[in-house]
C-alpha angles and dihedrals in degrees: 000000000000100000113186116227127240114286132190087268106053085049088063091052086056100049094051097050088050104016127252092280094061101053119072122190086162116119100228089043094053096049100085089053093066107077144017133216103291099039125058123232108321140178107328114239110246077233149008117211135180111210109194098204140023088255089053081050092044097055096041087053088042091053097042082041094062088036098051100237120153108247108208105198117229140202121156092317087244085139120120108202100051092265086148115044134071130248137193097326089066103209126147135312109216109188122189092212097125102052096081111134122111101230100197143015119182118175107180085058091035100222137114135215114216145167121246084247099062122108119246090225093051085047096049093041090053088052092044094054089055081048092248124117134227098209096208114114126172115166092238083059084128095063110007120096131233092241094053087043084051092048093058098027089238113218116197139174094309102053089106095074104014100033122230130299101299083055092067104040122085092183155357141216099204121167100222131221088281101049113255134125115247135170115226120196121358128232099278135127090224138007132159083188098143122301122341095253091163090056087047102054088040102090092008087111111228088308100109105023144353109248108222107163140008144197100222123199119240132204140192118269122252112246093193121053129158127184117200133191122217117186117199129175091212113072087201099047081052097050100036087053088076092083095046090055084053093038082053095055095258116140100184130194096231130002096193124182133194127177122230092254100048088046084051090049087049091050096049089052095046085044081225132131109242117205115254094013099145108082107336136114117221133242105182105189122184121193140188126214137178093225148006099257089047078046097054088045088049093059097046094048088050081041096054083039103058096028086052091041096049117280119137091213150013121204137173095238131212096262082211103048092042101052094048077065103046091048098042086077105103094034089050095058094042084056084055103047134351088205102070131136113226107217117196115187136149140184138184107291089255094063095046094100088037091056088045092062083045103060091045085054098055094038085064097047091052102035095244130169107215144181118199129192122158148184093235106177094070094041090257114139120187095212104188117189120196131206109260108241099236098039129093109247090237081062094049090046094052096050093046091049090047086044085047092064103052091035092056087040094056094040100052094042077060098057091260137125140228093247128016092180115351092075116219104257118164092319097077110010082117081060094044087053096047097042100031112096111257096231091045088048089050087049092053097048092045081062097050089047097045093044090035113029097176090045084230096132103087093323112193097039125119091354141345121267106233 
């Protein structure tokens, strides 16, 4: 696709669907927008524009539409696989950022009307204060947006029990590759009404539609939670102790794990004593009850599962304090090096303790420094890999490629997926397009050419269109 770059007077015709303000053509202004939180500074935008409603989006799709311009999506940049930047062919940058208001909260039919641009924690502490939950959960929850969440169907800590971000949305309001407004789903615990539209543009990344604003499902908030610690010397007996909670009849809220080397890594950025640091591996567990006394059976059943499966220890843990260091993760490697790759794998449950043994394999083989964390209750590991201090970066690359290949070949021959949160973006779209079945892969791009026909909305993410 030949696609035609931003000209003075496309810029005009920006500036008077938002207003002058809103469109930067600026470099410093545009810097921030090139890149996100897992690529470095990329390929500058032509342009950066703020639309403040669906209808401002609408007419500045519509216009790069006709143009032919590519259009990259935008929520906060906490991505971490270049979803929302541009890249060679230049286009427009369209953030949500202004469209930040919650429409509507109704609490007798528990649910909540936002704007792409509104913060999940905003939108989980609104629903706190009416004593109902939003059970979506990222760890970026403090800075990411519910239209980016929407984008890459974020999944979170709660994912186990409450599934990831299209399990919590009823309906969206997305402008499409042609610039019109559609609604997509309804506010219905069931429908087989047509095709899902609304399932197919969440974690489409931008590709297939914008997300601007969604109808987002509320529950009642637990009145009894428990998080427990439990501490094990082996990595695979921890790991392997997640099927045996579910086996039990426990459905917990969050099955975290964390390995010795990457606690220690929390420890060393929070400058705090963790307990069992020495040598143990972490099993964080979270679970709900409906009353104290379902609540204390609960904890002895997840006690007798993971003593009898290995751990040295079982202890009712500060929520607080455990979760700090659940959620430090990310800051805490990035303490340690800026150069890291962000590996987001995931497996059937079943495999999870399999593909551990696995990446540790295949650490050993090519020399490579790692962090792991994991949700590990929905088969997800972070594998982080860091450059090795006294190696070139051209040395580092080449081991973690070559690592690449017999990870994603593993991975896949055991039921699993490149990414189970993090989305594909620009970053691996190479790997999508080598592991992804070749009939499943034509499917997907019938369905970019039929929706977007210029290839204008987020080209060159996930794959490229032939």
């Amino acid at each position: 696709m030949e696609y035609n770059h931003v000209t003075p007077a496309v810029v005009a015709d920006l500036e008077a669907i938002v207003g002058a303000k809103y469109v930067w053509t600026d470099r410093d202004k545009k810097i921030p927008y090139g890149q996100d939180e897992g690529t470095g500074p990329a390929c500058l935008p032509d342009v950066v524009v703020l639309p403040a409603s669906a209808e401002e989006l609408a007419a500045v799709v519509r216009l790069a539409n006709d143009a032919v311009i590519p259009v990259i999506p935008r929520g906060t940049g906490t991505g971490l696989e270049g979803g929302a930047v541009a890249d060679s062919r230049g286009g427009i940058v369209v953030s949500t950022e202004r469209m930040d208001r919650i429409v509507e909260i109704n609490e007798d039919a528990m649910y909540m009307v936002v704007q792409a641009g509104v913060i999940t924690a905003r939108i989980q502490e609104e629903a706190r204060k009416r004593g109902l939950l939003y059970a979506g959960d990222p760890c970026s929850g403090d800075c990411c947006c519910i239209g980016g969440n929407g984008a890459t169907n974020a999944g979170g800590n709660r994912a186990v029990k409450y599934g990831t971000t299209r399990h919590q949305v009823y309906s969206v309001e997305v402008v499409n590759p042609t610039g019109r407004i559609v609604n997509l789903g309804a506010r219905l615990q069931k429908q087989s009404t047509g095709y899902s539209l609304d399932q197919l543009v969440i974690g489409s990344e931008g590709t297939l539609g914008i997300i601007t604003k969604a109808t987002l499902k509320l529950l009642p908030k637990p009145k009894y939670a428990l998080d427990l610690l439990a501490i094990f010397d082996d990595r695979r007996q921890a790991m392997g102790v997640v099927t045996k909670i579910i086996k039990a009849g426990i459905t917990p809220t969050c099955v975290e794990f964390m390995d010795n080397i990457t606690i220690k890594s929390v420890e060393k950025y929070l400058n705090e004593n963790l307990q069992g640091s020495d040598n143990g591996n972490y099993v964080i567990v979270e679970v709900e009850g409906t009353s104290e006394d379902d609540l204390d059976d609960k904890a002895v059943i997840l006690d007798e599962v993971c003593t009898e499966n290995g751990a040295s220890s079982v202890l009712v843990a500060d929520h607080n304090k455990i979760w700090q260091a659940r959620k430090a993760f990310a800051e805490a490697v990035r303490a340690e090096s800026l150069i890291v790759c962000k590996e987001d794998v995931v497996v059937p449950v079943d495999q999870e303790a399999a593909l551990l043994d696995e990446i540790l394999r295949l650490a050993k083989k090519y020399n490579l420094v790692t962090r792991i964390a994991s949700h590990a209750g929905d088969g997800n590991i972070h594998l982080n890999i860091l450059k090795n201090e006294d190696a070139t970066y051209e040395d580092w690359d080449q081991r973690v490629k070559a690592n690449q290949q017999e990870l994603y070949k593993f991975i896949y021959a055991h039921g699993g997926r490149l990414s189970g949160e993090h989305g594909i973006g620009y970053k691996r779209k190479h790997l999508m397009e080598e592991f992804t079945d070749p009939g499943e892969l034509e499917m997907m791009k019938a369905i970019k050419k039929a929706l977007d026909p210029n290839d204008i909305l987020n080209p060159g993410k996930i794959f490229d269109v032939d």
